[in-house]
VEXKE-619056 format. One record per residue (C-alpha): x, y, z. Coordinates in steps of 0.1 Angstrom, whole numbers, padded with zeros to 4 digits, always signed. Layout:
<nodes>
XYZ...
</nodes>
This chain:
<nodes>
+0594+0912+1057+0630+0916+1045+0653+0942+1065+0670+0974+1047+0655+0990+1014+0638+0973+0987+0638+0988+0951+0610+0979+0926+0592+0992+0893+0558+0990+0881+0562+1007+0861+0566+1035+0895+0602+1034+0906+0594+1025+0942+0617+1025+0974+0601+1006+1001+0617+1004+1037+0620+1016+1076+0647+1046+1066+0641+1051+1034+0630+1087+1037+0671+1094+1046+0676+1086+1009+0653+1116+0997+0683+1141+0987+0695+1115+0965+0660+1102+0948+0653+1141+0942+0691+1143+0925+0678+1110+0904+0650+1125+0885+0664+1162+0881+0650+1179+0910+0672+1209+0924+0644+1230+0940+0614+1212+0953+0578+1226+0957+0570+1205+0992+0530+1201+0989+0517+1190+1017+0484+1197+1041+0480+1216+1074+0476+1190+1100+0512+1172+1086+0531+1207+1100+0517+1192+1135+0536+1159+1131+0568+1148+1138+0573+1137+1101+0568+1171+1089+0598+1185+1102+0619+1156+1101+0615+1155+1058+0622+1197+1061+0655+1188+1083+0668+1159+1058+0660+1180+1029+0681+1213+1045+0711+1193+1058+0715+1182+1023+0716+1220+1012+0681+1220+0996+0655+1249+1001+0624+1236+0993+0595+1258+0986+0565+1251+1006+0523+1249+1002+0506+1232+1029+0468+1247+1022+0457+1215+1007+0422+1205+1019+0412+1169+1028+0397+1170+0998+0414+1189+0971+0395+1221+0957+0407+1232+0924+0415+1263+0938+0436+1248+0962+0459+1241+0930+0462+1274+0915+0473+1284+0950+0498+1260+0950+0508+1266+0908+0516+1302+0920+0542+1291+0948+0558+1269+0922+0562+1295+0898+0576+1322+0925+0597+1296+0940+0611+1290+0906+0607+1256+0915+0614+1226+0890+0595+1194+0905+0572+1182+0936+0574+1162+0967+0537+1154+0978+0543+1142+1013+0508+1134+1032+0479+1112+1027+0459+1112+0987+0452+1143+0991+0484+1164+0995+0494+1138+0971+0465+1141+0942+0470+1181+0945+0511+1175+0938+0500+1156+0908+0475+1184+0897+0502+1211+0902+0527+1191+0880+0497+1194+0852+0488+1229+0854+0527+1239+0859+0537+1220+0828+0504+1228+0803+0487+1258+0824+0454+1264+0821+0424+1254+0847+0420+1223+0867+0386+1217+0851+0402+1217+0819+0417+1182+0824+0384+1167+0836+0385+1132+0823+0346+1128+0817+0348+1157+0795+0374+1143+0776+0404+1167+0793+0424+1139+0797+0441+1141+0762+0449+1179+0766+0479+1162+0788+0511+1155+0767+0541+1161+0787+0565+1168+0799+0554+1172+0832+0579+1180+0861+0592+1152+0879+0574+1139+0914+0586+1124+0941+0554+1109+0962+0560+1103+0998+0524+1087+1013+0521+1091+1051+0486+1069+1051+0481+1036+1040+0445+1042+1018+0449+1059+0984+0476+1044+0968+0482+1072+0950+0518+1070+0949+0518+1050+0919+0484+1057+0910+0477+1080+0873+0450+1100+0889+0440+1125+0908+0407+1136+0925+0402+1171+0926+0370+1190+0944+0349+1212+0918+0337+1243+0938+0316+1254+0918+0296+1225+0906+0303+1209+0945+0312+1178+0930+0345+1154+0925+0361+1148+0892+0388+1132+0880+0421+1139+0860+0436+1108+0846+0468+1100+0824+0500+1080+0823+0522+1112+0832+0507+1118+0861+0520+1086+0874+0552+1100+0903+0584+1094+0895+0593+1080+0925+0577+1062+0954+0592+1062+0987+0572+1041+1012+0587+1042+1047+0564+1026+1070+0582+1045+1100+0565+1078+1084+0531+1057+1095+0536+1052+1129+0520+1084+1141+0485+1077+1126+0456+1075+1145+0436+1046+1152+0406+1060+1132+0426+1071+1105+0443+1036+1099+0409+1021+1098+0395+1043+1074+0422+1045+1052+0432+1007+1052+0394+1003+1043+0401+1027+1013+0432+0998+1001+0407+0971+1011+0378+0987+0989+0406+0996+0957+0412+0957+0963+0382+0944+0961+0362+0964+0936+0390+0966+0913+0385+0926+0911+0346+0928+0910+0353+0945+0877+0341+0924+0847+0370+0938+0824+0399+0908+0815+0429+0925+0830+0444+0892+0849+0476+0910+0860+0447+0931+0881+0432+0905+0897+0462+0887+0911+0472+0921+0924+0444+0929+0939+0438+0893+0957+0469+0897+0978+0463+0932+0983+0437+0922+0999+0450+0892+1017+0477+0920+1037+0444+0941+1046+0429+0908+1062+0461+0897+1080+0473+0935+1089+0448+0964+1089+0432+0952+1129+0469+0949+1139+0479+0982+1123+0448+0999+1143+0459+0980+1175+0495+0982+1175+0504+1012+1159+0539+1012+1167+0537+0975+1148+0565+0984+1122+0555+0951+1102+0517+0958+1100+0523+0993+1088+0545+0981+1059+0521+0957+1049+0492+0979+1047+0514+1006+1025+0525+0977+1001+0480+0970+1002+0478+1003+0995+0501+1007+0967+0486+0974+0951+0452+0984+0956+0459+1017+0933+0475+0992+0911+0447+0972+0908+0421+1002+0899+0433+1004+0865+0409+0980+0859+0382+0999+0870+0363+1010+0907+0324+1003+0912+0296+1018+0927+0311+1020+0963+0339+1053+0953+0308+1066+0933+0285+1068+0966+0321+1072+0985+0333+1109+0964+0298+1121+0963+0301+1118+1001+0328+1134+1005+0321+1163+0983+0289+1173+1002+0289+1161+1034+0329+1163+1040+0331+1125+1051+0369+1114+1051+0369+1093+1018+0383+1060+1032+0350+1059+1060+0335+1068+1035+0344+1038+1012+0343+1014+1049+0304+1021+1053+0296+1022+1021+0310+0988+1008+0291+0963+1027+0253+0972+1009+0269+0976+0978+0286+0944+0982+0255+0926+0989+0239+0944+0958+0267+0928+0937+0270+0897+0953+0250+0870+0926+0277+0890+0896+0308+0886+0915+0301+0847+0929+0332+0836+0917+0351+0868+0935+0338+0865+0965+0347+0832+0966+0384+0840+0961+0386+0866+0988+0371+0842+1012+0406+0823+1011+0422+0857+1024+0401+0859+1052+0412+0819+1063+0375+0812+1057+0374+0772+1047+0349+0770+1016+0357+0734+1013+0317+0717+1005+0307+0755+1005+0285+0765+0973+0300+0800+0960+0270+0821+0969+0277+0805+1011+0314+0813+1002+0299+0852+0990+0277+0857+1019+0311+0846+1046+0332+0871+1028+0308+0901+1033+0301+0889+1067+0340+0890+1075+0347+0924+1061+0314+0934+1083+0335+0919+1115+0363+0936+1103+0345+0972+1097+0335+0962+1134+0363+0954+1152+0386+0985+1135+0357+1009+1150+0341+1015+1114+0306+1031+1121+0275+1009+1107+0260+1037+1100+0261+1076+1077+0241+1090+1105+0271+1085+1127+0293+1107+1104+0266+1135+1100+0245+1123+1068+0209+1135+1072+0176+1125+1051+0178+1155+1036+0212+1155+1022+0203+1121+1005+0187+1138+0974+0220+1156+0963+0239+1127+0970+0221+1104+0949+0223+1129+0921+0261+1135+0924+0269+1099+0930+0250+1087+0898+0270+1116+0880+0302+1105+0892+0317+1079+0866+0327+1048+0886+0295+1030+0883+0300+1027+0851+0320+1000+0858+0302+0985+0886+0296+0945+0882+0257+0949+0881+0241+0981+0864+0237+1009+0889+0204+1031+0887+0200+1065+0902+0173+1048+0922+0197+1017+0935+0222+1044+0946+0194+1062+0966+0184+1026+0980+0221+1019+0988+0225+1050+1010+0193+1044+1027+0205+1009+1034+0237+1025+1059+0218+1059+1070
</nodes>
């Protein structure tokens, strides 16, 4: 990996480097930003990155306003909260600094600030999507995990309360104006955390290629994606001060959200519906989840599989593709394994009974629809049982 700061596009204007997060004043003064709403969660005022964004930002004479309510998993009303402090701030743009949450809930705020209105309003299965126009106010996105991807990523995932389930909120303007990718702002993650969410990159990876839709472009992003989760993610979990393996897995990350504009599968479908009822931490949620619902796909994504098998250093040489499939799902169950992924939902708190309102808000939830191999309401109960 190449010292000092690296500036790309696609089409995101992304800064990628150790230090880059000194060069915030000046990314804010690039897209217009005087007086920043900060959005961030409550656990990220217990780092050490926390304050050291606040201190850059106030030597440089900026007071940025500040809403750090955002729950692992968005609520809407979490973003009406946040609307209000950007309104009595007077603020004119967003830094979302934290993992996709913080992150989706900046891009919601930039929505409801620019077109007003209710979150719900700009559900994409109900067609909300096309009430967003622009302008929006610019973002800068500052990701602190390696899972979403949402940094460059035109969606957000907001929690419904009242319907208890996850939507999504999807356009082109939603997309930040700037990424800045720092893998020193990493550093302090957990073990458990850089499992989970490096399985989140690895699943945006992997079902965005499963995808039967011709986006080429995609599927070579998504292949090396998932060739820096295979070389990086155990190393990330082991080493956390490993300042390499932490910059790999944000570049997997940010190529995984990349990738998904293809499409997502079955897995995010089982994964949100998790989340939304039984509060499991959407990465583990996606880590668990994958393995049944890559055996599921397996004979419709042969030739996939067989591609990712090269990114795990498996030799498929004299292998037919379905041997090459059934290596590649039994590395990414040695990998779940050694990063300390649970086998099982039991282990995170699922119970038979919740299974019922799962299956029912999974099969609601929209990325099935994409899914390699048609996805009943009856396979997604079978799929759960499968990991319970």
């Amino acid at each position: 990996m190449n010292s000092g700061i690296a500036k790309f596009s696609f089409p995101t204007t992304i800064y990628f480097g150790a230090g880059a997060v000194y060069e915030l004043p000046q990314y804010l003064k690039d897209v217009g930003i005087k007086k920043p709403l900060l959005v961030t969660d409550p656990g990220m005022l217990k780092t050490d990155v926390f304050p050291k964004v606040q201190g850059i930002l106030e030597d440089s004479g900026i007071q940025p306003g500040l809403f750090s309510e955002v729950n692992p998993n968005p609520l809407d009303s979490d973003i009406q909260k946040a609307v209000d402090v950007y309104r009595n701030e007077m603020c004119d743009g967003l830094i979302g600094l934290g993992g996709g949450s913080a992150l989706d809930a900046a891009k919601m705020v930039q929505v409801i600030a620019g077109h007003g209105g209710k979150v719900n309003d700009y559900d994409i299965s109900t067609g909300g999507n096309e009430n967003i126009k622009g302008p929006l106010p610019p973002m800068v996105a500052i990701p602190t995990t390696s899972g979403t991807g949402s940094e460059v990523g035109s969606c957000s995932v907001i929690t419904s309360v009242a319907l208890g389930r996850k939507f999504l909120v999807c356009s082109p303007l939603l997309i930040p104006s700037i990424a800045l990718l720092d893998p020193e702002l990493t550093m302090g993650m957990p073990a458990a955390l850089t499992a989970g969410t490096g399985m989140d990159a690895f699943t945006h990876c992997l079902e965005a290629l499963s995808v039967k839709d011709f986006h080429p472009m995609c599927d070579a992003i998504a292949l090396k994606g998932i060739e820096f989760v295979a070389q990086y993610l155990e190393t990330a979990v082991r080493e956390p001060d490993n300042i390499e393996a932490r910059g790999y897995m944000q570049l997997a990350a940010m190529m995984g959200a990349v990738a998904f504009q293809k499409d997502l599968g079955a897995t995010h479908s089982l994964s949100h519906s998790l989340s939304a009822v039984c509060h499991v931490p959407h990465g583990l949620a996606n880590a668990i989840c994958l393995v049944p619902v890559m055996k599921f796909n397996k004979e419709n994504c042969l030739a996939e599989y067989a591609k990712v098998a090269a990114c795990f250093g498996v030799n498929t040489f004299e292998m037919s593709l379905a041997e090459a499939a059934e290596k590649v799902i039994e590395a990414v169950m040695d990998l779940n394994k050694r990063i300390g992924i649970p086998e099982n939902l039991s282990d995170v708190g699922v119970k038979e009974e919740d299974l019922e309102e799962l299956t029912e808000k999974a099969f609601l939830d929209g990325c099935h629809q994409s899914n390699p191999r048609s996805c009943t309401r009856e396979n997604m109960m079978e799929l759960y049982r499968e990991v319970l």
